[in-house]
KEKE-3310 file (N, C-alpha, C; in steps of 0.2 Angstrom, whole numbers, plus 5000, padded with zeros to 4 digits):
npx = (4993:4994:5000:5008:5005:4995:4999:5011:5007:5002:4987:4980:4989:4983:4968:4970:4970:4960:4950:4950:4947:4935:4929:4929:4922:4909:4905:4904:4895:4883:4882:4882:4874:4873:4886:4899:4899:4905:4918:4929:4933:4941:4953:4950:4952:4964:4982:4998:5013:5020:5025:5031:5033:5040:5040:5055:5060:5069:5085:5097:5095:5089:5074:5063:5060:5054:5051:5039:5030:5011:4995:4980:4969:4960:4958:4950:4955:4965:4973:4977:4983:4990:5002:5001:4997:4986:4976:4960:4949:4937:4919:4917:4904:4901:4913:4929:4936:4954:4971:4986:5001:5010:5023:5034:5044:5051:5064:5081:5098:5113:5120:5126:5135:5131:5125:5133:5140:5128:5119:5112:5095:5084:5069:5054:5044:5027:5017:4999:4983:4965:4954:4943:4929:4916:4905:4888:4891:4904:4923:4929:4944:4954:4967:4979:4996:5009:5027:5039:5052:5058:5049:5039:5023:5008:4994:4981:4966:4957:4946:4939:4930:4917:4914:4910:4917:4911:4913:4922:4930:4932:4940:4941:4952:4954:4965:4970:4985:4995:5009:5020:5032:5044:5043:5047:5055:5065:5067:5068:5075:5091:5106:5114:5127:5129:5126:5140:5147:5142:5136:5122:5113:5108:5094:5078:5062:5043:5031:5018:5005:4996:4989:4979:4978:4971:4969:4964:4961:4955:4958:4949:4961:4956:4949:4953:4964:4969:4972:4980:4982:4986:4987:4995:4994:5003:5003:5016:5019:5026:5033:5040:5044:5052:5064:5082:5088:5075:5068:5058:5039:5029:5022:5023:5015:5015:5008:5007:5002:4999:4990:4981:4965:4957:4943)
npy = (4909:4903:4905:4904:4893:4902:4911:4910:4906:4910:4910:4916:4929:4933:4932:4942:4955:4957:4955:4967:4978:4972:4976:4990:4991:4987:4995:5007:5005:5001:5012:5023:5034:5040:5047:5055:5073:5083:5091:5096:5116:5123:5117:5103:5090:5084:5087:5087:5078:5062:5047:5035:5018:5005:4987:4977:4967:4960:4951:4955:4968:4983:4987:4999:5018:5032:5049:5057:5070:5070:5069:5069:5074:5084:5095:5104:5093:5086:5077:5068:5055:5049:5040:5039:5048:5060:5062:5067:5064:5060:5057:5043:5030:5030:5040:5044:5040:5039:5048:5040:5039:5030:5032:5022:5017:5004:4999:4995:4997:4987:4987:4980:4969:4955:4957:4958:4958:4960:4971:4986:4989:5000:5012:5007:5016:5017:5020:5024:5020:5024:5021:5028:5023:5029:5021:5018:5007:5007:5011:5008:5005:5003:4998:5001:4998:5002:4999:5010:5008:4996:4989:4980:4977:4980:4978:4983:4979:4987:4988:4998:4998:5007:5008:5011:5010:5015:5032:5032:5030:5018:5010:4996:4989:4978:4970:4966:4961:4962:4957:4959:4946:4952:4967:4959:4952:4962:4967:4956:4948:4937:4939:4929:4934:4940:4931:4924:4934:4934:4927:4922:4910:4909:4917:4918:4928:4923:4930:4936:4935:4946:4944:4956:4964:4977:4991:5007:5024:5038:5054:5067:5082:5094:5109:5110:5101:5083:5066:5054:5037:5021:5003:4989:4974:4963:4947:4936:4933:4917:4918:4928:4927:4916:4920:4919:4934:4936:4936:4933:4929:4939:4955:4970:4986:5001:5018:5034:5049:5067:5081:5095:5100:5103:5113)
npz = (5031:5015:5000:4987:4976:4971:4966:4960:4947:4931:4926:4940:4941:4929:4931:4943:4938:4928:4938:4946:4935:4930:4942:4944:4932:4933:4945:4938:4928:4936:4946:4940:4937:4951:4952:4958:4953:4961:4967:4983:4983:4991:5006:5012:5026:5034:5040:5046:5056:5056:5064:5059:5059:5056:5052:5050:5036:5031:5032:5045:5045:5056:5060:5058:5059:5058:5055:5048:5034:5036:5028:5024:5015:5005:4988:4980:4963:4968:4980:4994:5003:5015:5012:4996:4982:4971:4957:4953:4941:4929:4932:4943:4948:4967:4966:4958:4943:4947:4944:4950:4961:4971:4986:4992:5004:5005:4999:5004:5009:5008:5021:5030:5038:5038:5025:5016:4998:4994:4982:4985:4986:4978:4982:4980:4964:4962:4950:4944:4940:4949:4961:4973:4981:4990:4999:5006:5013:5016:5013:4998:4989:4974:4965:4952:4947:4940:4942:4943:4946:4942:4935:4935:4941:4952:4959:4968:4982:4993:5006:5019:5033:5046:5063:5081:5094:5111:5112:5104:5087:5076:5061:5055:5040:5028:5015:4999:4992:4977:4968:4953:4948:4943:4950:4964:4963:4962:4974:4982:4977:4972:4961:4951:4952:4962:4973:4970:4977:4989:5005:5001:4993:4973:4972:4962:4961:4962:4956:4969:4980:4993:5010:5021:5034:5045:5057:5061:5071:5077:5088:5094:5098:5101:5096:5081:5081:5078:5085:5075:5073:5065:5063:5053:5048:5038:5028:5022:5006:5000:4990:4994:5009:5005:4999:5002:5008:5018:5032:5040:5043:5041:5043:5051:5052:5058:5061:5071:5072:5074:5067:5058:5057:5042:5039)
capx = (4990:4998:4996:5013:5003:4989:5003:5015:5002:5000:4980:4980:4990:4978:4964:4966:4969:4953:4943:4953:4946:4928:4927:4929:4917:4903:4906:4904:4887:4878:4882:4887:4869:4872:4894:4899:4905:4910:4926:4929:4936:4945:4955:4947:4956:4972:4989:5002:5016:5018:5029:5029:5035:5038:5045:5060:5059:5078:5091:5100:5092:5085:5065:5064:5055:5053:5046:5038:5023:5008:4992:4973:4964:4959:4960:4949:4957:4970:4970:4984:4982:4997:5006:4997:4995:4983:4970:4954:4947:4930:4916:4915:4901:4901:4920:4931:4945:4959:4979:4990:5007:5013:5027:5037:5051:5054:5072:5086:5104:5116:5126:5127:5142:5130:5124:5142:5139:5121:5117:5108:5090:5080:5064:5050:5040:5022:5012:4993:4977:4963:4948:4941:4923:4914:4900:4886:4894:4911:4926:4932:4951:4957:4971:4984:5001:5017:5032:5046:5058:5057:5047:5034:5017:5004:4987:4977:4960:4955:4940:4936:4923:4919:4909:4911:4916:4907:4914:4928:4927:4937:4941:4942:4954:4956:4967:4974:4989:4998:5014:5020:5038:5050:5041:5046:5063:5069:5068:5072:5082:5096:5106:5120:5134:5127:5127:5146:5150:5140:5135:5117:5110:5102:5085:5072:5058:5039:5022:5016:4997:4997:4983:4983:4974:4972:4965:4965:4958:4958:4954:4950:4964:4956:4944:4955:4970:4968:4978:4975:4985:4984:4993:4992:4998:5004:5005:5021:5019:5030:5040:5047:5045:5057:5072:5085:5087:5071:5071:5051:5034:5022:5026:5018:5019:5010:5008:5005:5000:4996:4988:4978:4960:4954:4936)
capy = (4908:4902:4910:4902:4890:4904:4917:4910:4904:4915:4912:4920:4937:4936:4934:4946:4959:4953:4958:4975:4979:4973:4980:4996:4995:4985:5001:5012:5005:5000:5018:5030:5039:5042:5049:5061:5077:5089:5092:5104:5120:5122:5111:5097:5086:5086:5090:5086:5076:5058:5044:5028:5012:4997:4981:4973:4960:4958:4947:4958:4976:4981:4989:5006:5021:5039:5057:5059:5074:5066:5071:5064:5076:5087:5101:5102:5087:5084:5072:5063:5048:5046:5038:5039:5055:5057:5069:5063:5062:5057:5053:5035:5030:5035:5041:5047:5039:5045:5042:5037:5037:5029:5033:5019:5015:4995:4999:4996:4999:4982:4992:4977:4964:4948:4957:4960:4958:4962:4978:4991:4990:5004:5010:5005:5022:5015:5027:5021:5024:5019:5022:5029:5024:5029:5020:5018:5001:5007:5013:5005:5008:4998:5002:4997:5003:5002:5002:5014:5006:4988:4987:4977:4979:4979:4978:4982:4981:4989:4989:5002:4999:5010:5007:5017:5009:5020:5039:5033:5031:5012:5011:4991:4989:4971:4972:4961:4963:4957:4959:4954:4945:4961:4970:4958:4951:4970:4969:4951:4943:4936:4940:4925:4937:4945:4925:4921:4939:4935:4921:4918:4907:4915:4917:4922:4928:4922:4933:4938:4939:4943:4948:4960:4967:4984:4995:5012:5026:5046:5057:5077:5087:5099:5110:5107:5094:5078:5062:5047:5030:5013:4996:4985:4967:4958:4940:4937:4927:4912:4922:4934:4922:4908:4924:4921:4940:4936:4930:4933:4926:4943:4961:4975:4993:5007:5026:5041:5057:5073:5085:5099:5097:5109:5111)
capz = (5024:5010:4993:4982:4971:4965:4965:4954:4943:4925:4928:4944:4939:4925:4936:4948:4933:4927:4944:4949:4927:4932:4948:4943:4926:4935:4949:4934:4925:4943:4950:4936:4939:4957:4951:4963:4951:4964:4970:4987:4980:4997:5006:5016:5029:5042:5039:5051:5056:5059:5068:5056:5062:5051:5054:5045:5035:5028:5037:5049:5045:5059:5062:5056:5064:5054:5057:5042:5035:5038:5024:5023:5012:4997:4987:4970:4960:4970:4985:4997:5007:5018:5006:4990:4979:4963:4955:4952:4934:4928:4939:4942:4954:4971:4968:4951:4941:4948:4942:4958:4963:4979:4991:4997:5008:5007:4997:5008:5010:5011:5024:5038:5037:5035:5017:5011:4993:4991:4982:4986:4983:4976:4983:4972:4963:4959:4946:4940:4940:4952:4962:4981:4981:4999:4997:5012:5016:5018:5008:4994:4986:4969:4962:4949:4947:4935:4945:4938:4945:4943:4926:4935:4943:4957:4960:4978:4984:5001:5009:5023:5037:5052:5069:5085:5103:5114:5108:5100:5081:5073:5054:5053:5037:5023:5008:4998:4987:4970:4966:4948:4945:4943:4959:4970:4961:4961:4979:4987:4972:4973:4955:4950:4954:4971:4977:4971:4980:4998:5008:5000:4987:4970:4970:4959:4965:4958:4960:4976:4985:5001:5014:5027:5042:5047:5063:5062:5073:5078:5092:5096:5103:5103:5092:5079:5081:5079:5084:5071:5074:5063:5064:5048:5049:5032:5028:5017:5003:5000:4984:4997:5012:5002:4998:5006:5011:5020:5039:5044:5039:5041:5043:5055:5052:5063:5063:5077:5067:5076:5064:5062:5052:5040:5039)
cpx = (4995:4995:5000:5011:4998:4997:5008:5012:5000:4992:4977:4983:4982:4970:4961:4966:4962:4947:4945:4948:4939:4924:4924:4923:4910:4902:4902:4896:4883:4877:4881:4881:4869:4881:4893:4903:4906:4914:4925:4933:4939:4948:4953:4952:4960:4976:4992:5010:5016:5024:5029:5036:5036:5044:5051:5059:5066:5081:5097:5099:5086:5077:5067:5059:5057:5047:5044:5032:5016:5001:4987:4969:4963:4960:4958:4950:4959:4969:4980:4979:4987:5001:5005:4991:4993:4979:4966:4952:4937:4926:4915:4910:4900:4909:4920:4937:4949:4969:4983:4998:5006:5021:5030:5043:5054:5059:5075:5093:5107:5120:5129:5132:5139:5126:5127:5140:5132:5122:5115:5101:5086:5073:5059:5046:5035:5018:5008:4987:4972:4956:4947:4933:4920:4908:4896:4888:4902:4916:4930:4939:4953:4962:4977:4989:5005:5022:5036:5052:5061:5055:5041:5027:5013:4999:4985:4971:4961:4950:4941:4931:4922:4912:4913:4912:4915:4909:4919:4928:4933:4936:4943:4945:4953:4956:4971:4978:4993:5003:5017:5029:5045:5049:5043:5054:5068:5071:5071:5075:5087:5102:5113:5128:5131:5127:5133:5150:5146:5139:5127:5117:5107:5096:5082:5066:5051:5035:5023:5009:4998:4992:4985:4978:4974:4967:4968:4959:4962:4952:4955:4954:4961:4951:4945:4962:4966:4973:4975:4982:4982:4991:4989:4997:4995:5005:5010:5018:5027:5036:5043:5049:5052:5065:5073:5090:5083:5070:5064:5044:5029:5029:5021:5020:5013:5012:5007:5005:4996:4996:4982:4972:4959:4947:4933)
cpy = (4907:4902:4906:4898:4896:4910:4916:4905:4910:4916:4916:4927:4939:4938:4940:4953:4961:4955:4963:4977:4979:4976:4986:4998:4991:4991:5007:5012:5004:5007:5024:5037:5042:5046:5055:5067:5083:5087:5098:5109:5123:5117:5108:5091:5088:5086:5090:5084:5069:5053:5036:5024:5005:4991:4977:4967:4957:4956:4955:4965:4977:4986:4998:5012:5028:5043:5061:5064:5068:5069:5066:5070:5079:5092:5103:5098:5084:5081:5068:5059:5042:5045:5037:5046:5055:5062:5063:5064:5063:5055:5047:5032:5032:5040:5047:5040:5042:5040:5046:5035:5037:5030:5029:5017:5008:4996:4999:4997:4992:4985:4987:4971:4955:4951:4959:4954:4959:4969:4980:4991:4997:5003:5010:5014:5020:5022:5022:5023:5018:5023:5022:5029:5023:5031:5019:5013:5001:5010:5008:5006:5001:5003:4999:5002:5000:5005:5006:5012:4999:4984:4983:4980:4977:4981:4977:4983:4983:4991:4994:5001:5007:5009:5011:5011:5014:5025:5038:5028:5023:5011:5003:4991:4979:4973:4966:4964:4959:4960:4954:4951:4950:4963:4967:4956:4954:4969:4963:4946:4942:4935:4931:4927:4940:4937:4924:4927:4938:4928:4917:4914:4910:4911:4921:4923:4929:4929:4935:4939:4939:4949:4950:4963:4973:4987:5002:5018:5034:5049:5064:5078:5092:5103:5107:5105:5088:5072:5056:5040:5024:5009:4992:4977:4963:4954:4939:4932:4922:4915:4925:4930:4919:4914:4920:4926:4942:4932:4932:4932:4934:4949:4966:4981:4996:5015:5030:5047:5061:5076:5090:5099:5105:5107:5115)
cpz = (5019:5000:4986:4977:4966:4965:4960:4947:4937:4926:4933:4942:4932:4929:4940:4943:4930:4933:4947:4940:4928:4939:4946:4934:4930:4940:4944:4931:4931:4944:4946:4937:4946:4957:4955:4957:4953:4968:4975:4983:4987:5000:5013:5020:5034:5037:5045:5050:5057:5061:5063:5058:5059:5053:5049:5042:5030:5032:5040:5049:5051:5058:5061:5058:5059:5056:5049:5039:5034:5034:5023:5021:5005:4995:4979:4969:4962:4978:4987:5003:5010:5013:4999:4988:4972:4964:4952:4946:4931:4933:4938:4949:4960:4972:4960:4949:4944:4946:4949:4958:4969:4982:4994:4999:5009:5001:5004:5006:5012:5013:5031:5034:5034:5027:5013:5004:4989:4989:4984:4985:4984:4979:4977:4971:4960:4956:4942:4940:4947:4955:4970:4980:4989:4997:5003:5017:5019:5012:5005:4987:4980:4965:4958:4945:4943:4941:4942:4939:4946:4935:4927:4937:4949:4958:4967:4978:4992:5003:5018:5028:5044:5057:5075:5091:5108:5109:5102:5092:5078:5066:5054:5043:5033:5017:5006:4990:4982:4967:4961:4951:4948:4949:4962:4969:4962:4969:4983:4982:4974:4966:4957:4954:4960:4973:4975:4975:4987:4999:5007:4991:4981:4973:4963:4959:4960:4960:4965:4976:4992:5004:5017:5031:5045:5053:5061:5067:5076:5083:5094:5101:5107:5097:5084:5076:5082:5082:5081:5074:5068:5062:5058:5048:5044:5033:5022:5013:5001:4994:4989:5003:5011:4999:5003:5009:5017:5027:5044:5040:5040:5043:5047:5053:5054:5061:5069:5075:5071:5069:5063:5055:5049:5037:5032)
residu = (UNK:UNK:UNK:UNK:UNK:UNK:UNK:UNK:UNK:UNK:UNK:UNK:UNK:UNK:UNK:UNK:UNK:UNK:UNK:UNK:UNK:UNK:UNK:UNK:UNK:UNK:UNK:UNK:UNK:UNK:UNK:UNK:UNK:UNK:UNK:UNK:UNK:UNK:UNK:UNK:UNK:UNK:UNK:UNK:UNK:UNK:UNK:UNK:UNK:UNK:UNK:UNK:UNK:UNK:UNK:UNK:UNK:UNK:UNK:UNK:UNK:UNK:UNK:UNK:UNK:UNK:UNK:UNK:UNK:UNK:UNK:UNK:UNK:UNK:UNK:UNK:UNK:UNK:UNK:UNK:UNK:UNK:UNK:UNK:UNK:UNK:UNK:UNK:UNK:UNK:UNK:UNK:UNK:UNK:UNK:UNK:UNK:UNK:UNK:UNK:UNK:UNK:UNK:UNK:UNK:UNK:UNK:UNK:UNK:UNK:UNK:UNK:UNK:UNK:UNK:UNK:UNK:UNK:UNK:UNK:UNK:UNK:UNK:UNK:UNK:UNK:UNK:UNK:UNK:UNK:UNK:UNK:UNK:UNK:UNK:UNK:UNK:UNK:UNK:UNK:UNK:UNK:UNK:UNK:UNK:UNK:UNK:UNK:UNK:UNK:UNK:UNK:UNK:UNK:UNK:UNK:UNK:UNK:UNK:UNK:UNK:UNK:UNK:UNK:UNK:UNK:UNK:UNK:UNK:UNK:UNK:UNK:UNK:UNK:UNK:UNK:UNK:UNK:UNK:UNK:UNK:UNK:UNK:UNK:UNK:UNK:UNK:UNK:UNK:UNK:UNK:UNK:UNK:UNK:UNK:UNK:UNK:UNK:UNK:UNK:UNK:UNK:UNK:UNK:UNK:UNK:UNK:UNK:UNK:UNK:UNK:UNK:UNK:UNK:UNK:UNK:UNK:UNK:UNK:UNK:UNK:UNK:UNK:UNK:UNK:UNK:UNK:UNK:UNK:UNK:UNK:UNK:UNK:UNK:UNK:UNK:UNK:UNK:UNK:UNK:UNK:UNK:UNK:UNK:UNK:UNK:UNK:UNK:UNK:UNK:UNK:UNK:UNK:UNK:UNK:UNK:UNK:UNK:UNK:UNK:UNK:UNK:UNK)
# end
């Protein structure tokens, strides 16, 4: 898939800005009568440990594996979702507002001989607001972040399905995401003075959309342990793609979380 004309396009960022903003208020008048405004006053979900697995997408860095805690529940306002932590707010449909910071690890360390003169990049820290609506049809995730460490932004949708093969329960994933300018420059630019100290060319890197494809699925240990697993496989767009830091078209990254459910 190739995204690089609508993504480095000012009417696309505005765009999609424009349908994460309606999303979320057409959500608001269709459903606002059916708004869920309880919260568990206990905590709801698993808790564990997990095995995460992501693929490299930097020249000569290899594939990275991490033992990381591993969190899918609630707690009154408060709520985690692997990697994305936020309190819920107002009720909006079948969900709340809620403001969102994520967790991620795509910083690297130029610590290998073919990225002698790259710095170091930082990982990004996204803080924003956004929305978990589990509606009859599936779950539905919008969300728009300010990076803190970049200056830029991002926008995601994700939709949720679930159907069962025989006993075993499958969580079919599709998301697509938008990364502004800064977001993406922060991380596979290439500055003037980092090209006359290494062996690549500048770059500067446009926009970003880029879709993705997810499975996920979990099964009883036991009364209560569970083991959850998912695989999600991104399509790069052409801004990150066309670095020359960059040395793959798509990217995969998987889980294996043992944890312990609370009821």
């Amino acid at each position: 898939m190739n995204f690089t004309n609508f993504s480095k396009s000012q009417p696309f960022a505005t765009a999609c800005r424009g349908l994460a903003i309606g999303a979320v208020l057409q959500t608001l008048c269709a459903a606002s009568a059916q708004a869920q405004t309880a919260v568990p006053d206990q905590l709801v979900g698993v808790l564990g440990g997990a095995v995460f697995a992501t693929q490299s997408v930097v020249v000569s860095k290899s594939n990275s594996m991490a033992v990381l805690p591993y969190a899918l529940l609630d707690y009154g306002r408060f709520f985690a979702r692997v990697e994305t932590l936020g309190v819920k707010t107002l009720p909006l449909g079948y969900g709340h507002l809620e403001l969102v910071a994520r967790f991620s690890l795509e910083g690297f360390k130029a610590d290998t001989a073919a990225l002698q003169g790259i710095n170091d990049r930082s990982n990004p820290w996204p803080v924003g607001i956004g929305t978990f609506q589990e509606t009859p049809l599936g779950a539905v995730m919008l969300n728009a972040f300010y990076d803190t460490t970049s200056g830029g932004s991002m926008l995601e949708s994700i939709y949720i399905g679930k159907f069962k093969l025989g006993s075993l329960p499958l969580y079919p994933e599709l998301g697509l995401e938008w990364r502004s300018d800064k977001y993406v420059n922060q991380l596979y630019g290439v500055s003037l003075a980092e090209s006359r100290a290494s062996a690549f060319a500048a770059y500067t890197a446009g926009a970003s959309a880029m879709p993705w494809l997810g499975l996920a699925t979990k099964v009883a240990l036991g009364d209560q342990w569970v083991l959850s697993m998912q695989w999600r496989h991104k399509w790069l767009d052409d801004a990150i793609k066309n670095s020359p830091l960059v040395n793959v078209k798509t990217q995969d990254t998987a889980y294996v979380a043992v944890s312990y459910e609370f009821k």
